[in-house]
C-alpha positions in Angstrom: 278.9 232.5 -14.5 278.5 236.0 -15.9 276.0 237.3 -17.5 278.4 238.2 -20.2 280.0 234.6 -20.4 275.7 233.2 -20.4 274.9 235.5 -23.3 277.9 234.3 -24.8 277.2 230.9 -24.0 273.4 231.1 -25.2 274.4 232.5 -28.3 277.3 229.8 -29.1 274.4 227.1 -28.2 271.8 228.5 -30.6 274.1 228.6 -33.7 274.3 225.2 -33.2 270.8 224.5 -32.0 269.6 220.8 -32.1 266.0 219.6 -31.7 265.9 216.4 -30.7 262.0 215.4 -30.4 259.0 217.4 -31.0 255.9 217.0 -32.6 256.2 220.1 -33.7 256.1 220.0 -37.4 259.3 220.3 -39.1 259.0 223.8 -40.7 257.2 225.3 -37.4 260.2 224.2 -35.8 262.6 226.2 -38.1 260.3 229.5 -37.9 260.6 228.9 -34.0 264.1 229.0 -34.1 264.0 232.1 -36.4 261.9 233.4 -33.5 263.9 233.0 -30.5 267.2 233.9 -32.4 265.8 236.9 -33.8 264.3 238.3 -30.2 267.6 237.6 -28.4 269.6 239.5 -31.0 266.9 242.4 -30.6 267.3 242.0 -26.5 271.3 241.5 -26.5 273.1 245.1 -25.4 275.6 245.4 -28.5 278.7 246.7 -26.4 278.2 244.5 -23.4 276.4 240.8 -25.4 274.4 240.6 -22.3 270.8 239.4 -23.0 267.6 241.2 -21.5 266.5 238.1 -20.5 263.4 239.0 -18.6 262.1 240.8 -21.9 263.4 238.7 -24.2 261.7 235.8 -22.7 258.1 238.0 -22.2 258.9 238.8 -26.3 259.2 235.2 -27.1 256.5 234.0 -25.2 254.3 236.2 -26.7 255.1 236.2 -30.0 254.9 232.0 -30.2 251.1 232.2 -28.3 250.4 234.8 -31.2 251.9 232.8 -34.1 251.5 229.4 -32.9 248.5 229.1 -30.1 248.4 230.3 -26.5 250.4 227.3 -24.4 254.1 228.1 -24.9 256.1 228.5 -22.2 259.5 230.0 -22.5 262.8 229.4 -20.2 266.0 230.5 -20.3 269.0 230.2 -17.9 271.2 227.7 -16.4 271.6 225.4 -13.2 268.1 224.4 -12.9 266.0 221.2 -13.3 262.6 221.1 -14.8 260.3 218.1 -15.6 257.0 218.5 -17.7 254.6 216.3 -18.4 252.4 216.4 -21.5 249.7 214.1 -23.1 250.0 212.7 -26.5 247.4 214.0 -29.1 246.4 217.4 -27.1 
């Protein structure tokens, strides 16, 4: 895929962005949305929508351990598998 077609893609997905578990609470969750959405409009190149990706993500990442609490870690891309593990109550 293209980096034009993931941007496009990316974009498309956050519009209609759906969270299904967190314990995040509800209105951090909304402001971290705001977040993200806002940096990858600042990082996407307006005559080509291909994201930054590398800065958006170091923008991201840096702005939720400022506003939230260090921790956050920040991934974007496709065709890759992840698995984390967290304790409740941390």
């Amino acid at each position: 895929m293209s980096s034009e077609n993931f941007s496009q893609n990316l974009k498309k997905h956050m519009q209609s962005l759906l969270i299904r578990k967190s314990n995040i609470p509800y209105h951090n969750q909304n402001n971290i949305v705001d977040i993200i959405t806002g940096v990858l409009d600042k990082y996407t190149d307006a005559n080509t929508n291909a994201i930054q990706v590398e800065n958006a993500i170091k923008n991201i990442k840096e702005i939720l351990d400022k506003t939230f609490g260090v921790g956050w870690i920040c991934l974007i891309g496709e065709s890759f598998s992840f698995n984390i593990s967290a304790k409740v109550g941390i």
